[in-house]
C-alpha positions as CSV (number, residue, x, y, z in Angstrom):
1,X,128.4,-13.2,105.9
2,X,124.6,-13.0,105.5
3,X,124.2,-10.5,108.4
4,X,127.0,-8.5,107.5
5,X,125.3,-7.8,104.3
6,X,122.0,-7.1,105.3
7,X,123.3,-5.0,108.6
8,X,125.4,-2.8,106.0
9,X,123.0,-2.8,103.8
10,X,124.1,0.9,101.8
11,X,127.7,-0.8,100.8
12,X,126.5,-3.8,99.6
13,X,124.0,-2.0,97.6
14,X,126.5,-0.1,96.3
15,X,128.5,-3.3,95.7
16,X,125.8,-4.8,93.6
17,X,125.1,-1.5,92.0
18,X,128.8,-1.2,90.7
19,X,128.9,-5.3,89.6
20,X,125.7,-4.8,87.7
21,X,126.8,-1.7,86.0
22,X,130.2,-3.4,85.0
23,X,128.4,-6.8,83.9
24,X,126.1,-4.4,81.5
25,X,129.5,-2.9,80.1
26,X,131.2,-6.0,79.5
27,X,128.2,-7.4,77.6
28,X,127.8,-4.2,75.8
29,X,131.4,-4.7,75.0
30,X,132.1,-1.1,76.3
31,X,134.5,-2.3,78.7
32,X,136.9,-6.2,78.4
33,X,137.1,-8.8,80.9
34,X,140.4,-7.9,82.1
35,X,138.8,-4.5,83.3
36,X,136.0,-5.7,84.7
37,X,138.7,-8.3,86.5
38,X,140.5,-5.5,87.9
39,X,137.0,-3.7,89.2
40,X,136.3,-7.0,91.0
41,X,138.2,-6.6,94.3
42,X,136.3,-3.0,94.7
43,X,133.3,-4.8,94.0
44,X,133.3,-7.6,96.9
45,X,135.4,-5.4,98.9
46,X,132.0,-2.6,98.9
47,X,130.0,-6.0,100.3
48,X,132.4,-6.6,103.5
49,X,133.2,-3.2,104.2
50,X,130.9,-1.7,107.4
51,X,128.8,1.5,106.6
52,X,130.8,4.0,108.5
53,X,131.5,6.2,105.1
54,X,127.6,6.8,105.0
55,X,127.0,7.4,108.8
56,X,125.7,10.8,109.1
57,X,126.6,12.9,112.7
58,X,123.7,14.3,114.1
59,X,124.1,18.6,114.5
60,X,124.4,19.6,118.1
């Protein structure tokens, strides 16, 4: 699991990126627990998923 994350690195980023944002909003009280709940999947879903979305195709 370690490798996968640091190999695809930009989605796991991305991953922590969303979980810290949500974790502010919860203890902000901006969003509740059952929302941040539902986000969750997305969240650890974004640190398994391969980088192919941010793979850019060189011009020829």
């Amino acid at each position: 699991m370690k490798t996968r994350i640091f190999t695809n690195w930009r989605t796991s980023l991305l991953g922590v990126a969303f979980l810290l944002i949500s974790l502010l909003l919860v203890v902000q009280k901006i969003i509740a627990w059952g929302e941040f709940m539902a986000f969750l999947p997305t969240i650890f879903g974004l640190l398994y998923v391969k980088d192919t979305i941010f793979k850019v195709n060189p011009k020829e």
